[in-house]
MARLUMSE-463733 format. One record per residue (C-alpha): residue in three letters; y, z, x. Coordinates in steps of 0.2 Angstrom, whole numbers, padded with zeros to 4 digits, always signed. Layout:
BEGIN
alaYZX/...
***
This chain:
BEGIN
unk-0287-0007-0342/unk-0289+0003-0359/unk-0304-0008-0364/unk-0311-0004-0345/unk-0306+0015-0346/unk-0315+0015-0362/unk-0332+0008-0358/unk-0332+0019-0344/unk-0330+0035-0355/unk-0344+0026-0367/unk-0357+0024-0354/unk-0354+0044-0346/unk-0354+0049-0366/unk-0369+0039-0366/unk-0378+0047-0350/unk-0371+0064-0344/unk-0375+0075-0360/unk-0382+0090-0349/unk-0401+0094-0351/unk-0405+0106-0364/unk-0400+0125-0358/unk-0419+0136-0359/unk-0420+0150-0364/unk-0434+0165-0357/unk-0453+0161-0356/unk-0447+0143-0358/unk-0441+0143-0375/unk-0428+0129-0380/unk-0412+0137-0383/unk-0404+0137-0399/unk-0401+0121-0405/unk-0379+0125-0407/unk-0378+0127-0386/unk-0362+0120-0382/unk-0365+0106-0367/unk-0363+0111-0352/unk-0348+0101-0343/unk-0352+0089-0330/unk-0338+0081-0319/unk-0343+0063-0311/unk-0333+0051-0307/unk-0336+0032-0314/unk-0341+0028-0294/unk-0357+0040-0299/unk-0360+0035-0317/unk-0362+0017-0312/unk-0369+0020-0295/unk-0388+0016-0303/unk-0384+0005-0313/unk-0377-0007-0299/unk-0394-0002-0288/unk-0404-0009-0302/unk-0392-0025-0305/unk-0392-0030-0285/unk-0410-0031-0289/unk-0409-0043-0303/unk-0395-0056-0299/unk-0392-0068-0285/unk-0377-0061-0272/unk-0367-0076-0266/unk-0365-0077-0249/unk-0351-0089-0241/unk-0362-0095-0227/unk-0364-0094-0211/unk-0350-0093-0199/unk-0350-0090-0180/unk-0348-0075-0171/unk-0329-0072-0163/unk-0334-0066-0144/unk-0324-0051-0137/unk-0318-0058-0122/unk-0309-0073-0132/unk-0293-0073-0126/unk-0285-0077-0144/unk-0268-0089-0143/unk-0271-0095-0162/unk-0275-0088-0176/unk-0272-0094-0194/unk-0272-0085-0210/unk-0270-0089-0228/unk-0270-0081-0247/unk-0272-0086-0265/unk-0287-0096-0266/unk-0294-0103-0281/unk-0314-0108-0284/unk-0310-0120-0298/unk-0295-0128-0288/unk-0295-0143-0274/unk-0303-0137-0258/unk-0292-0149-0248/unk-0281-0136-0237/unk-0299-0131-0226/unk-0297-0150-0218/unk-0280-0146-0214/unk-0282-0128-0206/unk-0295-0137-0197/unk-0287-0150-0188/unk-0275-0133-0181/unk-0289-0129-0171/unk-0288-0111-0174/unk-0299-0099-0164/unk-0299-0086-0181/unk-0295-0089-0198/unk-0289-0073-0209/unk-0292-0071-0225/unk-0281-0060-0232/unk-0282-0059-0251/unk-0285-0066-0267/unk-0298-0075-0259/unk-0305-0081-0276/unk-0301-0076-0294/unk-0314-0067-0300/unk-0304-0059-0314/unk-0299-0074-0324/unk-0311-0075-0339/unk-0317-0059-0336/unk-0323-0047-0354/unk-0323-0030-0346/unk-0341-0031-0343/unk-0346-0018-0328/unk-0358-0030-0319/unk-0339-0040-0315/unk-0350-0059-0320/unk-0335-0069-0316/unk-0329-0063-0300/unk-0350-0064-0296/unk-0346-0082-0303/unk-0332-0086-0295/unk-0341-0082-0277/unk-0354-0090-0281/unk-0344-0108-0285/unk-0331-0104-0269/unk-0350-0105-0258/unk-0353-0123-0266/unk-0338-0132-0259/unk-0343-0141-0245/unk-0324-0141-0236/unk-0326-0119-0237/unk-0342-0120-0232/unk-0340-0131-0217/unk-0324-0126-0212/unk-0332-0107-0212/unk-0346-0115-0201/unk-0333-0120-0187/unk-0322-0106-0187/unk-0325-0086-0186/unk-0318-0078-0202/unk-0313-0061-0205/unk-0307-0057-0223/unk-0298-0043-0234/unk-0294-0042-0253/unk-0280-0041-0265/unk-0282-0038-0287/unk-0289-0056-0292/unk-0306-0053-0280/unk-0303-0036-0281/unk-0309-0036-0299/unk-0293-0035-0309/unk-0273-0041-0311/unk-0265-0027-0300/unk-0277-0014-0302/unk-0278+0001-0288/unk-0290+0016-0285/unk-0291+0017-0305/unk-0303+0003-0307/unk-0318+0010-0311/unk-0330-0002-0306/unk-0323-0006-0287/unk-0340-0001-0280/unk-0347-0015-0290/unk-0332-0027-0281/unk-0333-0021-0264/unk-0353-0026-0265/unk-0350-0042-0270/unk-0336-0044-0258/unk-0345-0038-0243/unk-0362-0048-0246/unk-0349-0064-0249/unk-0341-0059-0231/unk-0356-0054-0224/unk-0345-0039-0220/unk-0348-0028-0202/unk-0358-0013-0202/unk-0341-0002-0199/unk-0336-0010-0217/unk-0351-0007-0227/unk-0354+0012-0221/unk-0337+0018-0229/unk-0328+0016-0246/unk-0315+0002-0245/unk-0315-0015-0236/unk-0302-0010-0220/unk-0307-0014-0205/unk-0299-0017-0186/unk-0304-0028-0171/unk-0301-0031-0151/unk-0303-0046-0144/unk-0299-0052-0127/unk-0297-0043-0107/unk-0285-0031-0102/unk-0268-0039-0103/unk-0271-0050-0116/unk-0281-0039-0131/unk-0275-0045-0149/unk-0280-0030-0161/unk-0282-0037-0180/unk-0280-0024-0191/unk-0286-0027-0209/unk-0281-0014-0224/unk-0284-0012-0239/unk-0272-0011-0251/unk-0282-0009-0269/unk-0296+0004-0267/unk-0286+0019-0264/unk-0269+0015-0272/unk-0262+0026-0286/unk-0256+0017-0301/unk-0238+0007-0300/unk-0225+0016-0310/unk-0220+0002-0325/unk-0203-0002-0330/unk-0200+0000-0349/unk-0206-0013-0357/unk-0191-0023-0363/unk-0195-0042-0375/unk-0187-0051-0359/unk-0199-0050-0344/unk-0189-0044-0330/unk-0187-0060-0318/unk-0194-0051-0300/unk-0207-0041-0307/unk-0212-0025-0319/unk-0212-0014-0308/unk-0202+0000-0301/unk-0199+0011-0285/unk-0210+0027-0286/unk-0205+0040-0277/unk-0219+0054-0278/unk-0225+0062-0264/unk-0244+0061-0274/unk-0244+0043-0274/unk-0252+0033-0260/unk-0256+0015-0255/unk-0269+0019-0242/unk-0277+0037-0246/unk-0278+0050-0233/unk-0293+0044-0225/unk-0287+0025-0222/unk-0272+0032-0217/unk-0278+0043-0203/unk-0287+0029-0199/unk-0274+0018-0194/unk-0266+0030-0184/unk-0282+0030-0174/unk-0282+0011-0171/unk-0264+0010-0167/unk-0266+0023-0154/unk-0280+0012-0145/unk-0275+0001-0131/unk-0269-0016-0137/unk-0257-0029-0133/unk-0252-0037-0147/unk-0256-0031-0165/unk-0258-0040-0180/unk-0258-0029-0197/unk-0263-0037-0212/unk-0259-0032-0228/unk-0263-0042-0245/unk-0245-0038-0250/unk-0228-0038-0245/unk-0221-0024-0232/unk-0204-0028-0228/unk-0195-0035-0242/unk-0189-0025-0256/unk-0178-0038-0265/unk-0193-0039-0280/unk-0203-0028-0290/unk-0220-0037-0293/unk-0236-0028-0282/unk-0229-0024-0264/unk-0225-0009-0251/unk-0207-0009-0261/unk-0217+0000-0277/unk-0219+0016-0265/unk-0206+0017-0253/unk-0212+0034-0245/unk-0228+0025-0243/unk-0217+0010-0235/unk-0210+0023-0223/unk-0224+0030-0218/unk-0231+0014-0214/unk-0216+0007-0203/unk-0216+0023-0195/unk-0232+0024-0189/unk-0230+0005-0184/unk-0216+0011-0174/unk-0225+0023-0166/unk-0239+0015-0163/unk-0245+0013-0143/unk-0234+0001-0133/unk-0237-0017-0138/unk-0234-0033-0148/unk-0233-0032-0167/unk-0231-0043-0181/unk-0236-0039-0201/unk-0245-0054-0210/unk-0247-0054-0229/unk-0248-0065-0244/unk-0250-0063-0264/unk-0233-0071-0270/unk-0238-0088-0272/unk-0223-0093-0258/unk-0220-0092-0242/unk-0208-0086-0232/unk-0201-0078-0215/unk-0197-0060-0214/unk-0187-0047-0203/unk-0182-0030-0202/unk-0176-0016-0190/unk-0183+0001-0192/unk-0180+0016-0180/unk-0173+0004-0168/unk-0187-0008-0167/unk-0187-0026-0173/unk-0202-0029-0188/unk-0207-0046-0190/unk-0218-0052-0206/unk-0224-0067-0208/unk-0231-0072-0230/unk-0242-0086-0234/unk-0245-0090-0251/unk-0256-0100-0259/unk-0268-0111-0250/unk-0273-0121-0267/unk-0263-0111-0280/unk-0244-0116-0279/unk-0233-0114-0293/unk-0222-0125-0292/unk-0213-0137-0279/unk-0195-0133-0282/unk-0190-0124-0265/unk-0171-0122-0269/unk-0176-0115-0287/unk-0187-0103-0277/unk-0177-0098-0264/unk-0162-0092-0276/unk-0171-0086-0288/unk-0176-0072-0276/unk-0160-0068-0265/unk-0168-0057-0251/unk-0157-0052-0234/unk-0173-0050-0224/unk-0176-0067-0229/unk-0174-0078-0215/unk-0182-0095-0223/unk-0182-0102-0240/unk-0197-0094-0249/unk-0208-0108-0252/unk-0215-0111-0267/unk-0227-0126-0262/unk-0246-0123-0256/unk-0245-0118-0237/unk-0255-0110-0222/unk-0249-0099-0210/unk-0254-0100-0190/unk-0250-0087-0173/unk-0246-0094-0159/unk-0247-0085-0145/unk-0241-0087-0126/unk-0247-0074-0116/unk-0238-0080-0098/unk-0221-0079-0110/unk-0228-0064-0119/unk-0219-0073-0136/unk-0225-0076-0153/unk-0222-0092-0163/unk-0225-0090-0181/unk-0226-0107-0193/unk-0227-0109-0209/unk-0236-0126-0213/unk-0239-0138-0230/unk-0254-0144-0233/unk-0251-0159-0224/unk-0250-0149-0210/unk-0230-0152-0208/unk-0219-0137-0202/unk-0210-0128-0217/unk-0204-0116-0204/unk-0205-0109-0186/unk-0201-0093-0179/unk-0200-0088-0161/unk-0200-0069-0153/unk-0205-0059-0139/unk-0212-0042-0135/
***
């Protein structure tokens, strides 16, 4: 982040020095006129030279995908996290052969940042896109099954990086010619956005946030010569700090004020747990409040909180302000770490943990019976077998 931080402050030393100050009947002042100051962020110093360089390089796009009809009435969806251009494509068959009516993208979708040298043109996150659009399996999967996508860090632009990366505007440009993102999207900072599908009585709301654009910096533990096991990270408690910004956040509470039956909020990261101190709502728990709050209060309906980014899987429940919250994590389509489940699951004891966290590459499906009104969430391999299964009703 220094070397990013410093290119930036290169390029506005470069290109901001005020015009020269004149002086009457147009004389040039004299030559030891301080500079006048100029405030701009690094969204306005780079904003022409990403005009110009949209211009001059090919945008990948990830193809053509059908549209998702509003009167669908939705009983599954899948969703999935944590997938790598350069690895095997092999979990799209899979997550086809579920038959899902939407797939949900929902972070890390490639990994745009490995490889990366600080340049502000982002070169291998353009890369990256542009070898995820050449796989056949993505491509065909995408032209069978209506997509809708969101970010996390590694197609965000950079490892954990928040509002403080100064060339996001470059990544949300990339990301929203790849998604060939909606109008809603594109007219407004960030990559948030929030659907209705279905009639009366059986409308699924799919809520979409964005957890990188507007997030303050993560307050770091001290660095030690052991890595702490669950994470660098520790609880920040500031008032200032925000996952969302104000404008996302008022957002949301306008979404979840809309007439829906079931609602599906998606974050990139983790909401319920706080047993780990990697990325997740745990870093900011006023922000966490905030947020289980306003799901609380939300208008009467269904609910259940998807999210991925770990690199495992599990099940997840809490209670807050006498409502049951369910989550469901699925991490990583094609970028497991490691097939040891029991390892897994005890190195990260967690009571809202109600599966073994699995470590093995996964997909995640949403079943939904509307005569019942009750929700099944599954966890499946990449064979398709069921890791884990979870029942409830609203």
């Amino acid at each position: 982040m220094r070397r990013i931080l410093l290119a930036a402050t290169a390029l506005a030393t470069a290109g901001l020095m005020a015009a020269p100050i004149m002086a009457h009947d147009d004389e040039p002042a004299p030559v030891n006129t301080a500079p006048v100051p100029v405030s701009v962020t690094p969204d306005q110093l780079l904003a022409p030279y990403y005009e110009a360089l949209r211009q001059q390089v090919e945008m990948p796009v990830a193809g053509p995908n059908p549209a998702l009809s509003p009167a669908t009435t939705l009983t599954r969806i899948a969703f999935g996290s944590c997938n790598h251009q350069s690895a095997p494509q092999h979990m799209w068959a899979q997550i086809a052969s579920a038959n899902p009516q939407l797939f949900l993208m929902i972070g890390d979708n490639v990994y745009g940042d490995n490889g990366w040298n600080a340049d502000a043109g982002l070169e291998s996150l353009r890369s990256a896109y542009a070898l995820q659009a050449s796989h056949p399996e993505f491509t065909g999967f995408r032209a069978r099954f209506p997509m809708m996508a969101t970010w996390d860090d590694h197609d965000y632009g950079l490892n954990d990086a928040g509002g403080g990366f100064p060339f996001r505007r470059w990544g949300e440009t990339l990301f929203e010619t790849f998604w060939g993102s909606s109008d809603a999207v594109r007219s407004r900072p960030g990559v948030y956005e929030s659907s209705i599908t279905g009639p009366e009585g059986k409308r699924v709301q799919v809520i979409l946030l964005d957890t990188r654009y507007f997030r303050s910096d993560l307050k770091r533990a001290a660095w030690t010569k052991d890595r702490p096991p669950l994470g660098s990270y520790l609880p920040d408690e500031s008032l200032d700090k925000t996952m969302l910004g104000e404008v996302q956040w008022a957002w949301l509470e306008q979404e979840l004020a809309k007439p829906a039956d079931l609602r599906i909020v998606v974050s990139s990261t983790q909401v319920i747990t706080t047993a780990h101190q990697f990325e997740g709502w745990t870093n900011m728990p006023v922000e966490r409040n905030r947020l289980l709050d306003l799901l609380t209060a939300r208008e009467a309906s269904g609910l259940v909180i998807l999210s991925g980014d770990r690199h495992a899987a599990g099940i997840y429940k809490t209670a807050h302000k006498g409502e049951t919250m369910w989550e469901l994590t699925s991490s990583s389509l094609n970028l497991a770490f490691g097939d040891d489940i029991e390892k897994s699951t005890a190195r990260e004891p967690d009571p809202a943990r109600l599966t073994p966290f699995f470590p093995i590459e996964n997909y995640g499906l949403v079943d939904i019976d509307w005569k019942a009104k009750r929700l099944t969430m599954t966890l499946k391999s990449n064979q398709s077998a069921t890791l884990a299964e979870q029942m409830f009703s609203w």
